[in-house]
Legacy VTK file of the C-alpha trace (Angstrom):
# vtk DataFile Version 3.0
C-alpha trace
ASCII
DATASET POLYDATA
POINTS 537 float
19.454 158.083 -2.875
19.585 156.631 0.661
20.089 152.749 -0.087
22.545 150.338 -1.246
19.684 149.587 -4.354
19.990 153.408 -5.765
21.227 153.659 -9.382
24.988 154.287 -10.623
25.509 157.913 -10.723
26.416 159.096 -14.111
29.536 161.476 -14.115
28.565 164.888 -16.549
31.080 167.272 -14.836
34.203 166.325 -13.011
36.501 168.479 -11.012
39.811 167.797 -10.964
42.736 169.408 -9.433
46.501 167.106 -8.547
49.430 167.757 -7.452
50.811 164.417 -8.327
49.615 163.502 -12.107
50.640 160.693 -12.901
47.817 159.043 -14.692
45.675 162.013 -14.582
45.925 162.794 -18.265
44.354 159.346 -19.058
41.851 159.325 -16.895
40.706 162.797 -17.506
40.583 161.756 -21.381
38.481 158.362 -20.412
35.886 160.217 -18.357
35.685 163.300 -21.754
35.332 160.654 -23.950
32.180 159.509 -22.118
30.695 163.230 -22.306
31.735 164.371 -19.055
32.742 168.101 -18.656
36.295 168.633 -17.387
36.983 171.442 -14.644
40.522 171.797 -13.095
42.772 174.751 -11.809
46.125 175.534 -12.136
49.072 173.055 -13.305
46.637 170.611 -14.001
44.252 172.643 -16.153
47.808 173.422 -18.016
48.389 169.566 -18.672
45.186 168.229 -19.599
44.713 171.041 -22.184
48.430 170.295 -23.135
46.932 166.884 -24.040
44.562 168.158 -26.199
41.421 168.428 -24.026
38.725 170.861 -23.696
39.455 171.962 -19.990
36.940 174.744 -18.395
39.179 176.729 -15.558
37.718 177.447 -12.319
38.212 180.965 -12.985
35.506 180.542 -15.207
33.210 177.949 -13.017
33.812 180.904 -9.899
33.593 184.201 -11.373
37.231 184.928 -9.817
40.268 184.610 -10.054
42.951 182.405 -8.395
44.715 184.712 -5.797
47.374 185.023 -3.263
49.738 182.912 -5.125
47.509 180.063 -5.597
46.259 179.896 -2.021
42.342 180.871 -2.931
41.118 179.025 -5.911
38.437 176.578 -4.996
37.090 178.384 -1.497
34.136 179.386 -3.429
30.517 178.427 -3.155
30.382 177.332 -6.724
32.801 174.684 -5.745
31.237 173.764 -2.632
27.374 173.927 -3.397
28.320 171.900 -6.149
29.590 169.603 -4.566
27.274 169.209 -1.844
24.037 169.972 -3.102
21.635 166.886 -2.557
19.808 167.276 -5.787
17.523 165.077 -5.064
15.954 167.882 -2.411
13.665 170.184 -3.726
14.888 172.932 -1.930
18.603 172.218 -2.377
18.131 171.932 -6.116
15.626 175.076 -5.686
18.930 176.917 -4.549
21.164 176.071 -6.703
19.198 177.470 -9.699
18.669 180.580 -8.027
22.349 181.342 -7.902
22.873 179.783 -10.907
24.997 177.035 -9.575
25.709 173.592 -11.129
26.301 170.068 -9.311
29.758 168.580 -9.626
29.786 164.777 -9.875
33.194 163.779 -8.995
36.078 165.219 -7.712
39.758 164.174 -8.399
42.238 165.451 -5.959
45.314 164.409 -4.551
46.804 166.652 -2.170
50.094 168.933 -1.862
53.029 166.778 -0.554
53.329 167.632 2.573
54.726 164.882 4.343
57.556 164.709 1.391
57.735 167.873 2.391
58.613 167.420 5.734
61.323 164.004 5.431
63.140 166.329 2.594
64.350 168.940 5.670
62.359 171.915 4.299
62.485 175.244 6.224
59.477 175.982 8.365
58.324 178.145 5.707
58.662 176.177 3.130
56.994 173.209 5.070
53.813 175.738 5.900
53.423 176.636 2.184
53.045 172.803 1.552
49.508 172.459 3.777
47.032 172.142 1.508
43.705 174.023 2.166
41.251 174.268 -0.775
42.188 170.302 -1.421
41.375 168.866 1.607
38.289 171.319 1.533
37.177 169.632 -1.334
37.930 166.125 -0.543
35.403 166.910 2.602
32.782 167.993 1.315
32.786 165.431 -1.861
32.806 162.667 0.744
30.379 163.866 2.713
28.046 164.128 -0.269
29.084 160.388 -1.101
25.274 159.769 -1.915
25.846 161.548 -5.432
29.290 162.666 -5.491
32.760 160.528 -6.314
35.414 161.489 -4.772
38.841 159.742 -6.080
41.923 160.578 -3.861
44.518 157.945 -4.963
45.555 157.288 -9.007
45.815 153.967 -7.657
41.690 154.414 -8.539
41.992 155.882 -11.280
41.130 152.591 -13.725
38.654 151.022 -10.964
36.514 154.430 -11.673
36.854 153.887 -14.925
35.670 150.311 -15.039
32.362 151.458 -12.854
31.194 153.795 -15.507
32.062 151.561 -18.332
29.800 148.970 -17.135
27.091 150.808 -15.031
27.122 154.222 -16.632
28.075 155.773 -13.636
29.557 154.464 -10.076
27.665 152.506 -7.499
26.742 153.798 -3.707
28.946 150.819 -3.329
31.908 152.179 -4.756
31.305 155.914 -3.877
31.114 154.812 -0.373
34.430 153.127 -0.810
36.132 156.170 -1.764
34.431 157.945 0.895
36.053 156.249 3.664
39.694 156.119 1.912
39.159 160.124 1.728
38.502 160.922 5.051
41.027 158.552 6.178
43.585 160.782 3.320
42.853 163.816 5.116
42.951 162.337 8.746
46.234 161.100 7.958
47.310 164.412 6.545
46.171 166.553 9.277
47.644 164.111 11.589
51.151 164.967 10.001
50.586 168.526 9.894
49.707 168.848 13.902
52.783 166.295 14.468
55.083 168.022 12.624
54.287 171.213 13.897
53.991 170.856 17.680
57.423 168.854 17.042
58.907 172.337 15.696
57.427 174.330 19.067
58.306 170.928 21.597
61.238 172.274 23.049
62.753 169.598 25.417
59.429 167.494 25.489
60.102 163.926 24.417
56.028 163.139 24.322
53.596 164.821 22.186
50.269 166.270 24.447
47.934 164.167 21.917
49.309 160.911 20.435
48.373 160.609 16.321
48.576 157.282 15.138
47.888 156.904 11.006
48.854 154.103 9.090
47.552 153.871 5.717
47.610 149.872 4.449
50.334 148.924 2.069
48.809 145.315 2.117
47.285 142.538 3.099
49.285 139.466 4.972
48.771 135.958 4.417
48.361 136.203 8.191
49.869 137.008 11.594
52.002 135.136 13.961
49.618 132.532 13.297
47.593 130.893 10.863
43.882 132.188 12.243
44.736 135.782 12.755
44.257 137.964 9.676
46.954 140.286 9.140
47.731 143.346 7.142
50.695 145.745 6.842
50.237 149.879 7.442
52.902 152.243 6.625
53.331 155.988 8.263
52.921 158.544 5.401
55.831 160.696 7.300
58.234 157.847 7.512
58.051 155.109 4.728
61.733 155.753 4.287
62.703 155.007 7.808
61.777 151.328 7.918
61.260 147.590 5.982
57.745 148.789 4.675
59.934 151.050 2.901
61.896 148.713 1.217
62.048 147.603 -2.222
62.053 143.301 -2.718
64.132 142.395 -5.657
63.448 138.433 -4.873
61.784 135.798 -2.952
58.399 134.927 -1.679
56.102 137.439 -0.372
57.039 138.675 2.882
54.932 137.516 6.204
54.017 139.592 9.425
56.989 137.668 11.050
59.142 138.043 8.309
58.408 142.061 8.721
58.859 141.873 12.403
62.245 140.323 12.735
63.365 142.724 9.658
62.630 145.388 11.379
64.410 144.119 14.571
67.230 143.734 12.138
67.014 147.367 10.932
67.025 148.321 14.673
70.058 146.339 15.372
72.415 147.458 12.323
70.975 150.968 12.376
72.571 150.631 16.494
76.090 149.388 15.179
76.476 152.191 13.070
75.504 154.857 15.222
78.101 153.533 17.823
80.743 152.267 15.302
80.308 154.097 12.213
83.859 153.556 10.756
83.216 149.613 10.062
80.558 147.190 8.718
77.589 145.745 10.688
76.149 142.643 10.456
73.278 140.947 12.573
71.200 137.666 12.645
67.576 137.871 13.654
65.876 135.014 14.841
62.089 135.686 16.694
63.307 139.411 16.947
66.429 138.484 18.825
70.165 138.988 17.705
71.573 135.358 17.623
74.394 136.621 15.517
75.704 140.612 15.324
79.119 141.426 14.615
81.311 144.083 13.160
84.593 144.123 11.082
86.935 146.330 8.752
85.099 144.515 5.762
81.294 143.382 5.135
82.100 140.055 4.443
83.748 139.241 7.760
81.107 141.095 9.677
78.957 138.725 7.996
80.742 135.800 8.675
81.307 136.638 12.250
77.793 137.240 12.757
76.662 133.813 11.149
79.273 131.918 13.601
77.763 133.936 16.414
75.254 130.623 17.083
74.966 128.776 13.843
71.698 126.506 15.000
69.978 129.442 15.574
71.297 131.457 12.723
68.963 128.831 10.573
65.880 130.116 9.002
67.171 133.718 10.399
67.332 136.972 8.786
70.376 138.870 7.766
70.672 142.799 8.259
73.858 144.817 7.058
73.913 148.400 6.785
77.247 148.057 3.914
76.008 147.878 0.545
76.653 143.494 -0.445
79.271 143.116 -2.684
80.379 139.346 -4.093
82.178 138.453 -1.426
79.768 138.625 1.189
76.760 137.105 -1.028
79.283 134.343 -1.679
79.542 133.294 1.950
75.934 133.978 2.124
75.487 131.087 -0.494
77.353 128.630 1.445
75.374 125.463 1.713
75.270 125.703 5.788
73.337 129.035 5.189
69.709 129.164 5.179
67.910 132.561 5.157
64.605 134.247 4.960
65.280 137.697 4.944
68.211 139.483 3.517
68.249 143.218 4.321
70.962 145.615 2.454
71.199 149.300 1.604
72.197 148.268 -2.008
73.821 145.775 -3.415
76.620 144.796 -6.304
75.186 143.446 -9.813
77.184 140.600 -9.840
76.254 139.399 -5.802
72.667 140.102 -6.875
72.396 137.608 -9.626
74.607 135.319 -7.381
71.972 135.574 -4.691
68.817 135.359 -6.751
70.264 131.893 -8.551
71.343 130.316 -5.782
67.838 130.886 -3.484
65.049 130.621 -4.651
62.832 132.099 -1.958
64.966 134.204 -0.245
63.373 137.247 0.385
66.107 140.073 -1.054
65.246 143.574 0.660
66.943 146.439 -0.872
66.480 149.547 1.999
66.114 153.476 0.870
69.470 155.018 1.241
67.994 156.772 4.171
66.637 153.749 6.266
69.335 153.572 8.522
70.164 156.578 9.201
66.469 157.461 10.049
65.871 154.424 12.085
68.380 155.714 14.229
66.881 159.074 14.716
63.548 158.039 15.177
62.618 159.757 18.541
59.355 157.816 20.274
58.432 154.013 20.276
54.685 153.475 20.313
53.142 149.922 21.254
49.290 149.345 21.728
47.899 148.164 24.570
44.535 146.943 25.784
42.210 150.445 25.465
45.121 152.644 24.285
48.849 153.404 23.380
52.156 153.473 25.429
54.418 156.097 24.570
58.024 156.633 25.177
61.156 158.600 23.927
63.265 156.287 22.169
66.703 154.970 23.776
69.336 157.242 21.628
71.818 158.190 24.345
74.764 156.215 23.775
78.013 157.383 25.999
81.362 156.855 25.038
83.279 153.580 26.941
85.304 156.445 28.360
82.349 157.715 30.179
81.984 154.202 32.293
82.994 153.899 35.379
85.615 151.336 36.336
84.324 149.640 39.430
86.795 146.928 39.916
89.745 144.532 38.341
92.749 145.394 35.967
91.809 148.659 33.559
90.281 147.504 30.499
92.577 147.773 26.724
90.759 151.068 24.578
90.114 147.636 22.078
88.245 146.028 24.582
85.632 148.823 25.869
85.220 148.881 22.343
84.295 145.365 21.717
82.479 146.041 25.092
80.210 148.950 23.720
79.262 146.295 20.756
78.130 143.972 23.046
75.976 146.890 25.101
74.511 147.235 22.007
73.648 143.872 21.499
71.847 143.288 24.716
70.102 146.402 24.110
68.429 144.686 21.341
67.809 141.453 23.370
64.895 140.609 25.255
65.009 141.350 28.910
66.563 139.602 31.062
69.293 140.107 28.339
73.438 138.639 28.624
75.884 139.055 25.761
78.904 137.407 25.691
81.495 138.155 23.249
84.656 139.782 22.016
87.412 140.562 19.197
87.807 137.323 16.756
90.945 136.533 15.283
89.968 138.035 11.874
89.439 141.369 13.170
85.932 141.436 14.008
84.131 141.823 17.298
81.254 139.494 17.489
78.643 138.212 19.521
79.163 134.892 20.751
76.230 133.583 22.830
73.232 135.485 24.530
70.986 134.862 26.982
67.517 136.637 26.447
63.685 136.817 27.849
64.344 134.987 31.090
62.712 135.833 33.913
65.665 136.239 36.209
69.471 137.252 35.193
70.980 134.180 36.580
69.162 131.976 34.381
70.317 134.548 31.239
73.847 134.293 32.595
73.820 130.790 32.172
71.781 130.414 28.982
74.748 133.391 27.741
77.732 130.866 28.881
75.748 127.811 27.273
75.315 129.483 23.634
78.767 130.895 23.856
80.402 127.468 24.785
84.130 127.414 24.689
84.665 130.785 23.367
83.492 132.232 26.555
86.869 132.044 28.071
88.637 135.182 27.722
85.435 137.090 26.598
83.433 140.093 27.820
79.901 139.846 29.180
77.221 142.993 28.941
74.112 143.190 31.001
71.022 145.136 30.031
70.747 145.903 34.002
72.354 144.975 37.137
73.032 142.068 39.245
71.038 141.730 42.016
73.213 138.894 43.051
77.000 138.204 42.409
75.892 134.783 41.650
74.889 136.140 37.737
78.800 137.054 37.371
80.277 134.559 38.864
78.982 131.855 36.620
80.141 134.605 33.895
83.458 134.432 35.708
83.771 130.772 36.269
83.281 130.240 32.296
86.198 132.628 31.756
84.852 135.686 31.247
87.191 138.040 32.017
85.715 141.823 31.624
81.701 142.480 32.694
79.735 145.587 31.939
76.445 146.348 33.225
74.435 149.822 34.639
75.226 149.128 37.963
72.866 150.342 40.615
71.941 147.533 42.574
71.801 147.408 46.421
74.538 144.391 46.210
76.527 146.076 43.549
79.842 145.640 45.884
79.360 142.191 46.330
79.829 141.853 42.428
82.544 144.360 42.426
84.114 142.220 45.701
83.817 139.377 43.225
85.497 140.377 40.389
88.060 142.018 42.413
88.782 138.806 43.837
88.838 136.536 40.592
90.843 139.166 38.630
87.743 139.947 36.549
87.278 143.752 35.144
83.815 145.492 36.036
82.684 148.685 34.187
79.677 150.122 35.206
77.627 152.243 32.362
74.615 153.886 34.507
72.132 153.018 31.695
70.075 150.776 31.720
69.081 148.975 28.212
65.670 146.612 29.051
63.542 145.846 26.079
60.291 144.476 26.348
LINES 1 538
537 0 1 2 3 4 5 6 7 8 9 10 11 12 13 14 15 16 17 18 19 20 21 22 23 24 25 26 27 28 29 30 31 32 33 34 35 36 37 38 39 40 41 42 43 44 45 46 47 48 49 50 51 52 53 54 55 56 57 58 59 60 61 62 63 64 65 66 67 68 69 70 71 72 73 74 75 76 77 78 79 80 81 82 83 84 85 86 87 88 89 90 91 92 93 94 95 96 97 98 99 100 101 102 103 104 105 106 107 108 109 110 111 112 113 114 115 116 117 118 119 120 121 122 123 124 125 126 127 128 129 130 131 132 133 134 135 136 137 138 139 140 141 142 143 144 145 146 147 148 149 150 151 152 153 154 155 156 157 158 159 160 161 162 163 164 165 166 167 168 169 170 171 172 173 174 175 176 177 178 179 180 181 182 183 184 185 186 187 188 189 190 191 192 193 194 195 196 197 198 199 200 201 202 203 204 205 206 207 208 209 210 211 212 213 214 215 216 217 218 219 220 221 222 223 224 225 226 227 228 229 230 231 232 233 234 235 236 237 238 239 240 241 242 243 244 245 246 247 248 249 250 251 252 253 254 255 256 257 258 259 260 261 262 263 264 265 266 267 268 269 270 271 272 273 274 275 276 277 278 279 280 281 282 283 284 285 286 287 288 289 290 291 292 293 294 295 296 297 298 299 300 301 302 303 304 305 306 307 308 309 310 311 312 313 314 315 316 317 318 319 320 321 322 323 324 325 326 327 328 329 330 331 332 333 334 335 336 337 338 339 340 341 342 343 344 345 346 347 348 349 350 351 352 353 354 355 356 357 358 359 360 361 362 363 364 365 366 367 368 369 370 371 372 373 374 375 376 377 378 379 380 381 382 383 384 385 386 387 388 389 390 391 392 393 394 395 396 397 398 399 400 401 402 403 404 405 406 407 408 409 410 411 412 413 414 415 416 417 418 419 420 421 422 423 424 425 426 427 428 429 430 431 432 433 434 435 436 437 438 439 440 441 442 443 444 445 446 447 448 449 450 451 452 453 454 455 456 457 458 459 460 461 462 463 464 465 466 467 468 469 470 471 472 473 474 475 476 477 478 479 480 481 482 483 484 485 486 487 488 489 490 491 492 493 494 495 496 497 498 499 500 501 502 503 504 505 506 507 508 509 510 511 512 513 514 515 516 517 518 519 520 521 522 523 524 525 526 527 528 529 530 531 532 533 534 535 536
């Protein structure tokens, strides 16, 4: 049984052993109904014979019994030399009649939930006593006697199974070694979780694991990537589904694109920000190629969300809109406004009635509804990870946020509490900018604090000061101004300063730092200096 030609397998005994059963009962049935003998432990031996069928324990196939509160039940050679015996040896099938062993023809296993486990805040304990041992044991060995063995690790393939021994009488090498590859990458990705998880509990003050596990299982195919020719898929982290736009439920609109899922989950990033630093109000932000072109906060939703849309209008087209307020009417009815046009619409929940406004009044518009913990978690995440040619680059995530109180006031009149607080915002913002990143903005007359122009990805600061002063037009007089990093020159403030600008935050550190201070001493411009720098690549 060595070549794509051999013949379908025919299933006569089956193993099966779940934690989650959904569908198990069915397919269980399906697969007696076609003669094969059912063998299963524990819960699940409980449900199938619940249902009414004929269900031999392992207790029985072993010889002994389950022990240690479940944790030995299938460690036993009549599992395992069932399951790998190559029957078509002489001496293998020589063996097993010796010891009076019989070959098992499929397994069905899914494994404990460990990586539920682990997002639900579980004690160490607890957390330990979810690591499955006989499962994964027997997932192994199945696959690695693909030749005659099935091994089915996902109910997702349960029916597909089912549909190979309906019309062959058994599954194809073809099939068998489909589910051998999707079970050894189920156990990778479990294992992975396990090591992460628990070298996270004995890390201490390191920031970077010793050996980097990256497992995404795919949730998808993509029409394609940033471009027509590349093929594209979507993979989600087991751990962490919650914490981002994969984990997101669509309640409207056209499937969603690789760019579409990149600039949602700049949007995430950005709103997820706003409420770590100003959790008392509502966030808003406009995403256009990953960039904030609008971001804004207010009392209410609905202004944050019209502040943010003013922020630059001709960008804001075609955009994507995050919030991290649940959308009532109000909001989806200035997000209906004829001058809006949307792709992505990101919410933690919304209101009945702004939902079936939304969904009549665009068509396409693809409605994201976020788990309750996506913000939240997005904010806690703790390492970024981005591939690079041969490997991965590592590095702890920027969550260190200090008060406005904690910046240093390096020159001009001392800043209103209202303004370091429209200041932070705009910190924020650039933080989510590309580098070289500007932010101009300030309080609106409505209450809101709002971004009003930016000036991102240049490749020097005075170009992004300008670009900043261009975007933010007339509004720029009287604003603030935040840098992602420092001057090297004064000339990035004072075209800031000759706009009307009138209070400038950046790290400081430069070797010319007093000539900007000098400056805005001079013009009657306020400097605060933060000491952190916010580059994004």
């Amino acid at each position: 049984m060595s070549n794509a030609h051999s013949a379908p397998v025919p299933i006569r005994r089956a193993l099966i052993s779940v934690w989650d059963k959904t569908g198990v009962v069915e397919f269980a049935r399906a697969l007696a109904e076609g003669g094969t003998e059912l063998i299963s432990t524990g819960g699940t031996a409980r449900a199938l014979a619940e249902a009414g069928l004929k269900v031999r324990s392992i207790d029985e196939l072993t010889g002994f019994p389950e022990m240690l509160d479940g944790r030995v039940k299938t460690l036993h050679p009549a599992v395992h030399a069932g399951l790998l015996a190559r029957m078509g040896l002489p001496e293998h099938a020589a063996a097993m009649r010796e010891q009076g062993l019989e070959p098992i023809d499929l397994v069905c296993i899914n494994l404990y939930p460990f990586e539920r486990t682990m997002e639900g805040g579980a004690s160490f304990d607890e957390a330990i006593e979810m690591i499955d041992i006989g499962g994964p044991s027997m997932v192994r060995s199945a696959a690695k006697n693909a030749e005659r063995v099935t091994v089915v690790t996902d109910p997702a393939d349960y029916e597909r199974v089912l549909a190979e021994v309906r019309e062959h009488g058994g599954t194809t090498l073809t099939k068998r070694r489909k589910l051998q590859a999707k079970a050894f990458a189920r156990t990778a990705a479990y294992d992975a979780a396990i090591a992460t998880w628990i070298e996270a509990q004995q890390a201490g003050d390191a920031s970077t694991p010793s050996t980097l596990r990256v497992i995404g299982v795919r949730v998808g195919e993509l029409r394609y990537g940033e471009n027509p020719h590349q093929p594209a898929a979507a993979y989600v982290d087991p751990g962490r589904a919650h914490a981002g736009v994969l984990g997101a439920a669509q309640l409207h609109g056209k499937a969603l694109s690789y760019n579409n899922l990149l600039d949602a989950d700049a949007a995430l990033g950005a709103v997820a920000l706003l409420a770590r630093i100003v959790p008392d109000v509502a966030g808003a932000v406009v995403i256009k190629h990953t960039n904030p072109c609008g971001l804004a906060t207010a009392p209410t939703l609905a202004r944050a969300t019209d502040a943010a849309l003013a922020g630059d209008p001709l960008a804001a087209f075609g955009g994507i809109v995050a919030v991290n307020r649940t959308i009532d009417d109000t909001t989806a009815a200035r997000l209906c406004e004829d001058s809006a046009f949307l792709e992505v619409l990101l919410a933690p929940g919304y209101a009945e009635d702004a939902l079936k406004r939304l969904r009549e009044r665009w068509k396409n518009l693809r409605i994201l509804a976020l788990d309750a913990r996506a913000v939240e978690a997005e904010a806690s995440s703790t390492l970024d990870v981005r591939s690079v040619a041969g490997g991965w680059l590592a590095q702890a995530r920027d969550t260190e946020w200090p008060a406005p109180d904690t910046w240093s006031h390096a020159a001009g009149p001392t800043p209103a509490p209202k303004d370091l607080r429209a200041a932070a915002v705009l910190e924020a913002a650039t933080a989510r900018l590309s580098s070289n990143a500007i932010a101009i903005g300030g309080p609106t007359p409505d209450g809101a604090v709002a971004l009003f122009g930016s000036g991102c990805g240049q490749v020097d600061r005075v170009s992004a000061c300008h670009l900043a002063v261009r975007k933010a037009g007339d509004r720029a007089r009287g604003a603030i101004a935040a840098s992602d990093a420092f001057f090297p020159f004064p000339d990035g403030p004072e075209a800031l300063i000759d706009a009307g600008v009138r209070l400038i935050v950046h790290p400081g550190g430069s070797r010319r730092d007093n000539e900007t201070f000098a400056l805005c001493e001079q013009r009657g411009v306020t400097c605060m200096t933060t000491g952190r720098r916010r580059f994004r690549h």
